[in-house]
C-alpha positions as CSV (number, residue, x, y, z in Angstrom):
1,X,-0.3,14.7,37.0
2,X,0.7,13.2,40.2
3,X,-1.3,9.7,39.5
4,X,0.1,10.2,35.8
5,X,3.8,9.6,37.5
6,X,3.3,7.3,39.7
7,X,2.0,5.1,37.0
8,X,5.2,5.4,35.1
9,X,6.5,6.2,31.6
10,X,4.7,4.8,29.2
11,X,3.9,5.5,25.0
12,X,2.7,8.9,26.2
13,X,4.5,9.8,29.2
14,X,8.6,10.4,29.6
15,X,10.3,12.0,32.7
16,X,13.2,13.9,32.3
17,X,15.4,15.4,35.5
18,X,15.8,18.6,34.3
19,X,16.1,21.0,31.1
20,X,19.8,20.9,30.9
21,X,19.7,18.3,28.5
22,X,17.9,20.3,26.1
23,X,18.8,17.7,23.3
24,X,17.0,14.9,25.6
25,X,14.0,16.4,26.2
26,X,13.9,17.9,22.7
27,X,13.8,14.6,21.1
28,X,11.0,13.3,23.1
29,X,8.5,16.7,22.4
30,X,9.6,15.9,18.5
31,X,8.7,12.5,19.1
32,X,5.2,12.8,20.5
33,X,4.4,15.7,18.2
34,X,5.1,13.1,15.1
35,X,3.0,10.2,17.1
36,X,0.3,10.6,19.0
37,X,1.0,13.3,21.7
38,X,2.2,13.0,24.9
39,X,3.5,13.9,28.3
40,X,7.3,15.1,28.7
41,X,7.3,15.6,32.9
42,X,10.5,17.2,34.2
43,X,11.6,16.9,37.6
44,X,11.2,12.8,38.1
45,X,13.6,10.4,37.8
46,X,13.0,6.6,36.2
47,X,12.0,4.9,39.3
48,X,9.2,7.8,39.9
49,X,10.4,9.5,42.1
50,X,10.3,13.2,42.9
51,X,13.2,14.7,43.1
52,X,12.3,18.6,41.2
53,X,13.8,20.8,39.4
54,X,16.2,23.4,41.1
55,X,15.7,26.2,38.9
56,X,13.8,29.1,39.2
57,X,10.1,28.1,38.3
58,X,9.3,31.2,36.3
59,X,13.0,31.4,34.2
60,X,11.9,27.2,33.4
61,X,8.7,28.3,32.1
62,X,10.4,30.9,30.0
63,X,13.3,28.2,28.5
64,X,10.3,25.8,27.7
65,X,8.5,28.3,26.3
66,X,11.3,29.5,24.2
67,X,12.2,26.2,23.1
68,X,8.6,25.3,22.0
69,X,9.1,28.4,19.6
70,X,12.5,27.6,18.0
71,X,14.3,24.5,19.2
72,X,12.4,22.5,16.9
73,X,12.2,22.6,13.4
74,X,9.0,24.2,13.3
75,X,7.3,25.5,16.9
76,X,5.6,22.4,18.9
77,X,1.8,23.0,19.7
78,X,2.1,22.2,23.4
79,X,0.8,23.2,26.9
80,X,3.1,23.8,30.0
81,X,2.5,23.5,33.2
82,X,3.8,23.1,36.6
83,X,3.6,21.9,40.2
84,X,5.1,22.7,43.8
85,X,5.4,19.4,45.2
86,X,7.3,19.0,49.0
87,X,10.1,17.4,46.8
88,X,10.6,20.3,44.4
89,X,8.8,22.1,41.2
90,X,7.9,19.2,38.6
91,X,7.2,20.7,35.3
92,X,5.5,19.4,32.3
93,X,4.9,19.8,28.6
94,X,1.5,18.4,27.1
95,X,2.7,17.9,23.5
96,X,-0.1,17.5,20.7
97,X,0.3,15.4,17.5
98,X,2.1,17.8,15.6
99,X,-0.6,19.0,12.2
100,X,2.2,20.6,9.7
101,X,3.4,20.2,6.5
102,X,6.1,17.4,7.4
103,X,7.3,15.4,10.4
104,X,9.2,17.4,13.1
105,X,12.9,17.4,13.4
106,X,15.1,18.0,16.3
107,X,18.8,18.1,15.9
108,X,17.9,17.6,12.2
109,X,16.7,14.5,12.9
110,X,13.0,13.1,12.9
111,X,12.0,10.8,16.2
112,X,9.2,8.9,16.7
113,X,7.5,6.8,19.8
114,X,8.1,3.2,20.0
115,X,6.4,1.9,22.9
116,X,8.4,4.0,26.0
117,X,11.3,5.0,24.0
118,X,12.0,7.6,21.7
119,X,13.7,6.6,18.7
120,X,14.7,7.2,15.1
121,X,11.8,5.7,12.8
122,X,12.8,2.7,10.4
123,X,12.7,3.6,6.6
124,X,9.5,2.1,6.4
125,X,8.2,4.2,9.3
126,X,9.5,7.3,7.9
127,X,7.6,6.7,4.9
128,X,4.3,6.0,6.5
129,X,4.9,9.1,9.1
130,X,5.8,11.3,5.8
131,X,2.0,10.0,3.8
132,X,0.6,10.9,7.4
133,X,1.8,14.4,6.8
134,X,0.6,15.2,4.0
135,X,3.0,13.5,1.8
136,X,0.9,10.6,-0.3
137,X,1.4,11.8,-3.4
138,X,-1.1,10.5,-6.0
139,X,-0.9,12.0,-9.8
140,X,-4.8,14.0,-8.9
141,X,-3.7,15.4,-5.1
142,X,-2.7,19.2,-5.6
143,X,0.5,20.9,-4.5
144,X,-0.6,23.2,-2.2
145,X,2.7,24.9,-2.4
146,X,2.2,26.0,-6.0
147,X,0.1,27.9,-8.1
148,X,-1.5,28.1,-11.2
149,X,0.9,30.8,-12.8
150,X,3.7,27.5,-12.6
151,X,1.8,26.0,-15.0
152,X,3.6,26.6,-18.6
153,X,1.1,27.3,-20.8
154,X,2.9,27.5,-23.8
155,X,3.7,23.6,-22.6
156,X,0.2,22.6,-22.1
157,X,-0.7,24.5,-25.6
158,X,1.8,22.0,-26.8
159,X,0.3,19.4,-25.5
160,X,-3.5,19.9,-26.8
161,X,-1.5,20.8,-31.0
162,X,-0.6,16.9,-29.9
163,X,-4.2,15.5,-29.4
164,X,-5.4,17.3,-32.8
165,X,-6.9,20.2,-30.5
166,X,-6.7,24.2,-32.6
167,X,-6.3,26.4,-29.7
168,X,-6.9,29.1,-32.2
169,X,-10.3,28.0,-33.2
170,X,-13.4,29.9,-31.7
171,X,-14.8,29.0,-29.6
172,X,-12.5,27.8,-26.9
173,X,-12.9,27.2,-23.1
174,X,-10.8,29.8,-21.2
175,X,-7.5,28.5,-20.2
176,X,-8.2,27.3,-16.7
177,X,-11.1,25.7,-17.3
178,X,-9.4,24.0,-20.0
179,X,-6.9,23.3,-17.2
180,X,-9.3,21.8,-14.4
181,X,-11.1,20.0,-17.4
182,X,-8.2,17.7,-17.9
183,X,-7.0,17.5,-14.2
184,X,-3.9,19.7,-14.9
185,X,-5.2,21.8,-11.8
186,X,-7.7,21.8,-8.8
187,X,-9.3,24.1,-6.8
188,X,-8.1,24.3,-2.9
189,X,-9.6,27.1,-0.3
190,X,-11.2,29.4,-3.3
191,X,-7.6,29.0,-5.6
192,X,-7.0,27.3,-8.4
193,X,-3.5,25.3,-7.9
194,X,-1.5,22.4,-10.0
195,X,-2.1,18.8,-9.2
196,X,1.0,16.8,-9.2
197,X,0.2,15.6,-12.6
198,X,-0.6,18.8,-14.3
199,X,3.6,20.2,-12.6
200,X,5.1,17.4,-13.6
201,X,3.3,17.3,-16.9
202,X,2.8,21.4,-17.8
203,X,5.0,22.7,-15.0
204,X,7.6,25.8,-15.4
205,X,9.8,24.0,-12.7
206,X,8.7,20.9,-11.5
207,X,11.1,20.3,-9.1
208,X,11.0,23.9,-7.4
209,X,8.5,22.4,-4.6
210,X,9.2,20.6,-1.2
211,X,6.8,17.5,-2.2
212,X,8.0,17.0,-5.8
213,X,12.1,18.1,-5.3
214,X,12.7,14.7,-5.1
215,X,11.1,13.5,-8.5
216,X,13.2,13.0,-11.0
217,X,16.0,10.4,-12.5
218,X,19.4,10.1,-10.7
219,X,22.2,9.1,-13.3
220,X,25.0,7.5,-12.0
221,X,28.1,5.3,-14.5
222,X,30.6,3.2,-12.0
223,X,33.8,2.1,-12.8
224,X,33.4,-1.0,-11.8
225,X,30.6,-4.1,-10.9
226,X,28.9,-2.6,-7.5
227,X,27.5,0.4,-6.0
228,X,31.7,0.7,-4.2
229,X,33.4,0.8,-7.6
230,X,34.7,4.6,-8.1
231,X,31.9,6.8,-9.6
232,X,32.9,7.8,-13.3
233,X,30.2,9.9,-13.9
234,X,26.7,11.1,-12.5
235,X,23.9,13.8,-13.4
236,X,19.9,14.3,-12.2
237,X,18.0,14.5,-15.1
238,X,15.5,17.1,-14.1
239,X,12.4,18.8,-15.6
240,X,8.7,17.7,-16.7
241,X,8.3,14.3,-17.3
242,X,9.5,13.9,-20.9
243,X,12.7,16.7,-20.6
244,X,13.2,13.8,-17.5
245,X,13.4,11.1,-20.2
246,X,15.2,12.6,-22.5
247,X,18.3,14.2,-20.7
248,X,18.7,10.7,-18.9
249,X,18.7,9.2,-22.5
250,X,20.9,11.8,-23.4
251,X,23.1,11.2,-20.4
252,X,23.6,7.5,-21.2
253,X,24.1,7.8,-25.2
254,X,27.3,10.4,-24.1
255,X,28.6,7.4,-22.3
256,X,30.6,5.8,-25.3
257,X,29.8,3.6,-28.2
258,X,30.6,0.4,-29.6
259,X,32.3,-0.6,-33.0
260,X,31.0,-3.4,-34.7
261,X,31.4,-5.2,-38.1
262,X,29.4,-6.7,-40.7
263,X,32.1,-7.5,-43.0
264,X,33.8,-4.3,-44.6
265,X,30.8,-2.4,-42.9
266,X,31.3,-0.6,-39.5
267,X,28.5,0.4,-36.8
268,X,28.0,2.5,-34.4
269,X,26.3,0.9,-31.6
270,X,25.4,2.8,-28.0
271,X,26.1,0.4,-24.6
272,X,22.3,-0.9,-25.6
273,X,19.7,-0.1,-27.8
274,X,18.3,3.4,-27.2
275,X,15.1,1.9,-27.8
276,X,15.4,-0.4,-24.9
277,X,16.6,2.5,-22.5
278,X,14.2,4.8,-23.2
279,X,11.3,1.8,-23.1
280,X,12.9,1.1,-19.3
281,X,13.2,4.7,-18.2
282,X,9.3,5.8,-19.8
283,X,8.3,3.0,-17.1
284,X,10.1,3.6,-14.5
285,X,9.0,7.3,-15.1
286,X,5.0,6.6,-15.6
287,X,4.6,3.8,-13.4
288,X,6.2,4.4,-10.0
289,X,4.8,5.3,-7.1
290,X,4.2,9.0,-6.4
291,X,3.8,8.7,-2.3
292,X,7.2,7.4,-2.2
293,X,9.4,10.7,-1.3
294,X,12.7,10.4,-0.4
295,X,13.1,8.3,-3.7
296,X,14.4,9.0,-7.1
297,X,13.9,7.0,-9.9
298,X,17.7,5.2,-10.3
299,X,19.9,5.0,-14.0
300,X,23.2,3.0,-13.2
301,X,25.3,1.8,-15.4
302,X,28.3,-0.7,-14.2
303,X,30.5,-2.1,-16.2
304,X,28.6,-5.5,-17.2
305,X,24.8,-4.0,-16.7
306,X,22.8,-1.4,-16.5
307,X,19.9,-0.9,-13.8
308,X,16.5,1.4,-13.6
309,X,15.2,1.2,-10.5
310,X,11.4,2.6,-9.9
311,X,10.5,3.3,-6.2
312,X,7.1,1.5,-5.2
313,X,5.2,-2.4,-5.8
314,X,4.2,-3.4,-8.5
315,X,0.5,-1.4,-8.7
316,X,-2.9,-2.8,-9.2
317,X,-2.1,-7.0,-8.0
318,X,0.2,-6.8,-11.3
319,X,3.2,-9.7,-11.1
320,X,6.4,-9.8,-12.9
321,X,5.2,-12.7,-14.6
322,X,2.3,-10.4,-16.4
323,X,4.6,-7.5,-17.2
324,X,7.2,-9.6,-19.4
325,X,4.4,-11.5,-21.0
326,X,3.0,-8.6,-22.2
327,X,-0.3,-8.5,-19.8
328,X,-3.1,-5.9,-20.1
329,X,-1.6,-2.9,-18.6
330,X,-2.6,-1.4,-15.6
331,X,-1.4,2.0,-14.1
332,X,-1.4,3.4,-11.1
333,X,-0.5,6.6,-12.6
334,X,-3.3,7.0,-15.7
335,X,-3.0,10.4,-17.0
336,X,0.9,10.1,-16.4
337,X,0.7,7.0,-18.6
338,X,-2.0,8.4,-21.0
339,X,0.3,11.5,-21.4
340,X,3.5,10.1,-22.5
341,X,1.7,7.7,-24.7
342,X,0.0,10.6,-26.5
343,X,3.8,12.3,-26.9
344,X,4.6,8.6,-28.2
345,X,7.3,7.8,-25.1
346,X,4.7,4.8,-24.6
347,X,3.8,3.2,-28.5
348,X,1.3,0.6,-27.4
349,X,-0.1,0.4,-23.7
350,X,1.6,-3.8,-22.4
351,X,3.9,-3.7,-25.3
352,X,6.8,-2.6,-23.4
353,X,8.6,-5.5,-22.1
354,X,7.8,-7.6,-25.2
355,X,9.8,-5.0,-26.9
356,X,12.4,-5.0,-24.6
357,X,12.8,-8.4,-25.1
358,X,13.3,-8.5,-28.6
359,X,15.6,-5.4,-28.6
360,X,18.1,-7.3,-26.4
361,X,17.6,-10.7,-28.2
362,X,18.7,-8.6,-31.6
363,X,21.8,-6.5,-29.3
364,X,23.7,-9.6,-27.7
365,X,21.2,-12.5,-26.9
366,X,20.2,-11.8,-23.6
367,X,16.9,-10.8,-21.8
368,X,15.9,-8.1,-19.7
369,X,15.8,-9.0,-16.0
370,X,13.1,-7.7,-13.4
371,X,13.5,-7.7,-9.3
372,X,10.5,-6.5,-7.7
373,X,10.6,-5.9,-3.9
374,X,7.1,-5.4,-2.0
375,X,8.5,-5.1,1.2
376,X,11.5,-2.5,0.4
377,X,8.6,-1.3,-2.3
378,X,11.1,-0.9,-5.5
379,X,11.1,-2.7,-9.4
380,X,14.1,-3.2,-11.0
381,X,14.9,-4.1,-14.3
382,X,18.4,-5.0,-15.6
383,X,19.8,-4.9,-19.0
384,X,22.9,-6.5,-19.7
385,X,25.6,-4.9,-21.7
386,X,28.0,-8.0,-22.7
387,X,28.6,-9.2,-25.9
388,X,27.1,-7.4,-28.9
389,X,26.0,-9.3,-31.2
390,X,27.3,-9.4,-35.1
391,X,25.0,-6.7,-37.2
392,X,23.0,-8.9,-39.9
């Protein structure tokens, strides 16, 4: 330890005075238990030297000890140890990378290393420490959190009356082979558990778990042109993937409708086609990308346009120049995809934006836009609402 300090803090290695600063030291252990381990070495100050700490040895030991346990949140896998040197007692803790569920907090926060310092971890950081944890999220990985019995089968019954499958016709596979078969669950450590697609697909309550809270569509109406304008209204449309669709749908057709006249004839007409909503939202929904957390698929609607914003790239080398040409599809997400174009969300497989198109050519004359970001990793597609045009 001695030639450890006198080399200095590095990556690995941070000296701290004292304990007293329990914050301080706290944020290093977090950060080295969410990187790659290190040294926290109480009792030196930054120039190397020294200077101890003045406590009782033994009460230190029991602090650190204690605060391995609780002052984190989850308990630090760690070693301590300790030294009489002629200067005073230098303590240390010998902090592992950190093998749980998520990233470690302290103060509620997450810290990382960067280089010698410990600091908060950029959004893209936070994203790659969260897949380190555990949190890629692909459509096949199971959801170790769950269990078979959230699996509706009432829904997944549903599902097979859809694909021209009689459930009451001898003879039949039992139910969770039927399940594995189509990669609604997986086995993990002798169980059989849900794979992300077969929750979000079949599930009682997809939502109910840590790794999948966040999946769902945020619905938020402004009263105004940006993200600042007053919020008028706002709703998360929750559920399996299709409930997700349609109360998001539902959400946007309660915002108000439009008169319009064809000469003594009046329509009705929603803030855009329905069509053209649901086209945007069953993509955003069946194409984004899973690993992602943190991110909701987005609904806002300002006053001129509305925007449905999927988190992830574009998958598979796809541009935005295939998509609204109408390109051979490719998911990243198949039996997402496969799923809702079975329930007939999806009609045709690369017929989407082509439809789009023509549904806002017929509305008011303008085209469907599409932003995609590879760096922030987010697609967005805008529809705007301006003038409707005359009903033929």
């Amino acid at each position: 330890m001695l030639r450890r300090i006198g080399a200095g803090e590095d990556e690995r290695t941070e000296f701290k005075l004292n304990f007293r600063d329990r914050s301080a030291a706290g944020r290093a252990i977090c950060a080295f238990a969410n990187t790659d381990g290190g040294v926290v070495v109480l009792g030196v100050d930054d120039s190397r030297s020294i200077v101890g700490v003045a406590e009782d040895p033994e009460q230190t030991q029991e602090r650190l000890s204690a605060y391995l346990q609780s002052g984190c949140s989850s308990p630090v896998n760690a070693r301590l140890g300790r030294h009489r040197h002629a200067d005073g007692w230098v303590h240390w803790i010998t902090v592992t990378r950190q093998r749980g569920f998520e990233p470690m907090r302290c103060d509620g926060r997450v810290w990382v290393r960067r280089g010698r310092s410990t600091v908060e971890p950029s959004p893209a950081e936070l994203q790659d420490l969260f897949n380190a944890f555990g949190y890629v999220l692909t459509e096949e990985q199971v959801i170790g959190s769950a269990s078979s019995a959230d699996i509706d089968p009432q829904a997944f019954r549903d599902y097979l009356h859809v694909l021209g499958i009689d459930t009451g016709t001898d003879p039949q596979p039992r139910s969770d082979d039927d399940l594995r078969n189509r990669g609604a669950v997986a086995e993990r450590d002798g169980e059989l558990r849900p794979t992300l697609y077969g929750l979000l697909a079949f599930g009682k309550d997809p939502q109910r778990f840590p790794q999948t809270a966040g999946l769902l569509i945020d619905c938020v109406a402004y009263d105004g042109p940006t993200q600042g304008a007053p919020v008028l209204q706002a709703a998360r449309a929750t559920g399996r993937l299709d409930e997700q669709i349609d109360r998001a749908l539902g959400w946007f057709k309660a915002l108000g409708r439009f008169e319009s006249y064809d000469e003594i004839r009046r329509h009705d007409r929603y803030l855009l086609p329905l069509d053209v909503m649901r086209e945007a939202l069953v993509n955003a929904v069946a194409h984004r990308d899973y690993a992602i957390t943190g991110s909701q698929v987005l609904l806002e609607v300002f006053e001129d346009r509305a925007v449905v914003t999927s988190p992830g790239r574009l998958p598979n080398s796809i541009t935005p120049e295939s998509v609204q040409a109408g390109g051979r599809p490719r998911s990243r997400n198949e039996s997402i995809a496969n799923y809702l174009l079975s329930l007939r969300y999806i009609e045709k497989r690369g017929r989407g934006w082509p439809r789009m198109r023509i549904g806002m050519r017929d509305f008011n004359g303008t085209e469907p836009e599409m932003l995609h970001d590879p760096i922030s990793r987010w697609v967005q597609v805008t529809l705007r609402l301006g003038h409707i045009a005359a009903s033929r």
